[in-house]
C-alpha positions in Angstrom: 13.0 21.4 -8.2 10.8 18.8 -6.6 11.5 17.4 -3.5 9.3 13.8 -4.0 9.5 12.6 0.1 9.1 16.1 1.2 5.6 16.2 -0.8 4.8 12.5 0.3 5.2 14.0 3.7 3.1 17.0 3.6 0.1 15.1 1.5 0.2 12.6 4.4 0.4 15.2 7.1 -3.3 16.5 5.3 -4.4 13.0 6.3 -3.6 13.1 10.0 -6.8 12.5 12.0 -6.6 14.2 15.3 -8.4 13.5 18.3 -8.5 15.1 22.0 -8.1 12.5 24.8 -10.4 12.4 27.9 -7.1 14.1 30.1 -6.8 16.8 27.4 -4.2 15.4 25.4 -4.0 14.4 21.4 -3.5 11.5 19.7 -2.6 11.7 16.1 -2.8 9.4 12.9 -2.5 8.9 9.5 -5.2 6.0 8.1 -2.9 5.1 5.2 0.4 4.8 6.7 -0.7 1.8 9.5 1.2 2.1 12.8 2.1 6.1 12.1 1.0 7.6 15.9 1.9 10.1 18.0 0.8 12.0 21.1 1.0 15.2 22.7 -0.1 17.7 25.7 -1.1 19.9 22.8 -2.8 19.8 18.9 1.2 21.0 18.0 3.0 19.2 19.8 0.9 16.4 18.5 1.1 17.1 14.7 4.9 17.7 15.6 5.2 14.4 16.9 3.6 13.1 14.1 5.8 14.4 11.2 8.6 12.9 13.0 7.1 9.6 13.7 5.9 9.8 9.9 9.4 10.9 8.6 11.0 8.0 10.7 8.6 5.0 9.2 9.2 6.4 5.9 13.0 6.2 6.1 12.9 3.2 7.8 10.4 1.4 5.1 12.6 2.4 2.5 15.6 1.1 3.9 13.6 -2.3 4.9 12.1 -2.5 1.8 8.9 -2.3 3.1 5.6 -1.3 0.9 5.0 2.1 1.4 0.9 3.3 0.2 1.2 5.2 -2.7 -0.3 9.0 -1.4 -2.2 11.4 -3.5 -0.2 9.8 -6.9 3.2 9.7 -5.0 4.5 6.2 -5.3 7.9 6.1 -3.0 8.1 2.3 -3.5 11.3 0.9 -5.9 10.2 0.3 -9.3 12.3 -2.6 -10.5 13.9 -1.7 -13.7 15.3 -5.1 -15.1 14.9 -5.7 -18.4 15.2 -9.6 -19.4 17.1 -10.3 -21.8 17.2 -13.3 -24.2 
């Protein structure tokens, strides 16, 4: 069985740039998914932050109708399936 968002998730989560702030905290991001952040007193609590922000602004773009980027082949956006007919 293959859980499609679950994998969009994870591939993303490979993505994540991290980076140590000057007071010792992260900041995380994911290039591809613009306005994906998080931040936290440690790398995990960080990355956690992250996966939740990420899971959030997926669920939300798919409810909004937003354009999601298409990660590693994974293409979460609606196909439209309407055939004209004649």
């Amino acid at each position: 069985m293959r859980y499609v968002i679950t994998e969009y998730v994870e591939k993303a989560m490979k993505e994540a740039i991290y980076d140590k702030l000057e007071d010792g905290t992260f900041a995380g991001r994911i290039p591809d998914c613009i306005g994906v952040v998080s931040f936290g007193r440690t790398l995990a609590d960080c990355e956690r932050e992250l996966r939740s922000a990420l899971e959030d602004w997926i669920l939300l773009g798919l409810q909004m109708g937003h354009k999601l980027p298409v990660i590693d082949e994974i293409n979460l956006n609606r196909i439209d399936t309407k055939v004209e007919t004649r």
